[in-house]
C-alpha positions as CSV (number, residue, x, y, z in Angstrom):
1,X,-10.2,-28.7,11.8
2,X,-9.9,-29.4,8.3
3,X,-8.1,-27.1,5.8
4,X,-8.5,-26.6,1.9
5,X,-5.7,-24.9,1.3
6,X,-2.6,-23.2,2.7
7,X,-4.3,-20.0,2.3
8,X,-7.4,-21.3,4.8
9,X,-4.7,-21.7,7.7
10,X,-5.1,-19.4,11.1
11,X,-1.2,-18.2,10.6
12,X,-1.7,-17.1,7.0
13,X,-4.8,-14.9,7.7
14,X,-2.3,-13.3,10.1
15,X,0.0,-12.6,7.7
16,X,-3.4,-11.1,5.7
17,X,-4.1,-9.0,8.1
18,X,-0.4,-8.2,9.1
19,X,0.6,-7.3,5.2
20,X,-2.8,-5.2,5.1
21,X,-1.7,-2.9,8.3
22,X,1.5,-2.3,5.8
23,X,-0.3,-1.3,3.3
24,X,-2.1,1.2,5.1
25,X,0.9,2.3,7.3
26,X,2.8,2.8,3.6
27,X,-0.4,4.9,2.3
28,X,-0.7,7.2,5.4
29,X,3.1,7.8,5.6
30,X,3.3,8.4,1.6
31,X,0.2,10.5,1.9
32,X,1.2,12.6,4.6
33,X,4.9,13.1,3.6
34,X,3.5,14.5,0.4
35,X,1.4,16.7,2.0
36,X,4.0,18.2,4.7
37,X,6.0,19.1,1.7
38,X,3.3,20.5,-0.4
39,X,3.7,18.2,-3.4
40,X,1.0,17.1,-5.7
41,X,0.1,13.9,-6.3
42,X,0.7,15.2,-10.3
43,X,4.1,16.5,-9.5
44,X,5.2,13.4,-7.2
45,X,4.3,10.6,-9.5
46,X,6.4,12.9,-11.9
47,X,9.7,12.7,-9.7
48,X,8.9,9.2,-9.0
49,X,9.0,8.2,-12.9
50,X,5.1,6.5,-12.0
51,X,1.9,7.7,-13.2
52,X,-0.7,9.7,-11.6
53,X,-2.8,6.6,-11.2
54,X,-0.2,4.4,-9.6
55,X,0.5,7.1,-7.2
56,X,-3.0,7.5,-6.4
57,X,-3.1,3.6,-5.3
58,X,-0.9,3.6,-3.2
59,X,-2.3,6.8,-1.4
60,X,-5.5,4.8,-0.9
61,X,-4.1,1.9,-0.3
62,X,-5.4,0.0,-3.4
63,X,-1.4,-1.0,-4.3
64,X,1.9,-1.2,-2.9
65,X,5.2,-1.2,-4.8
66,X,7.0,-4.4,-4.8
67,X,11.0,-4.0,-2.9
């Protein structure tokens, strides 16, 4: 099988789909942390020093901060 490019290869759509689970694994844990301590997205972006915006992308998934 012929590829284009190194993204076209089997092993890097696993790493696609294995960086995506992260994602979403990051989202549900942020979102439900949050929740459990009764903190608004408002007042948690606040503490965090991020906006409202950036917060809400990474509760959805949309984003993910860089380590």
């Amino acid at each position: 099988m012929y590829f284009i490019s190194g993204w076209d290869t089997p092993r890097s759509k696993d790493k696609i789909g294995w960086e995506r689970k992260m994602a979403t694994d990051f989202s549900r844990k942020l979102s439900l942390l949050r929740q459990e301590k009764g903190i608004s997205k408002r007042k948690a972006a606040a503490a965090l020093g991020i906006s409202h915006a950036l917060l809400s992308h990474y509760d959805n998934s949309i984003r993910e901060p860089g380590l």
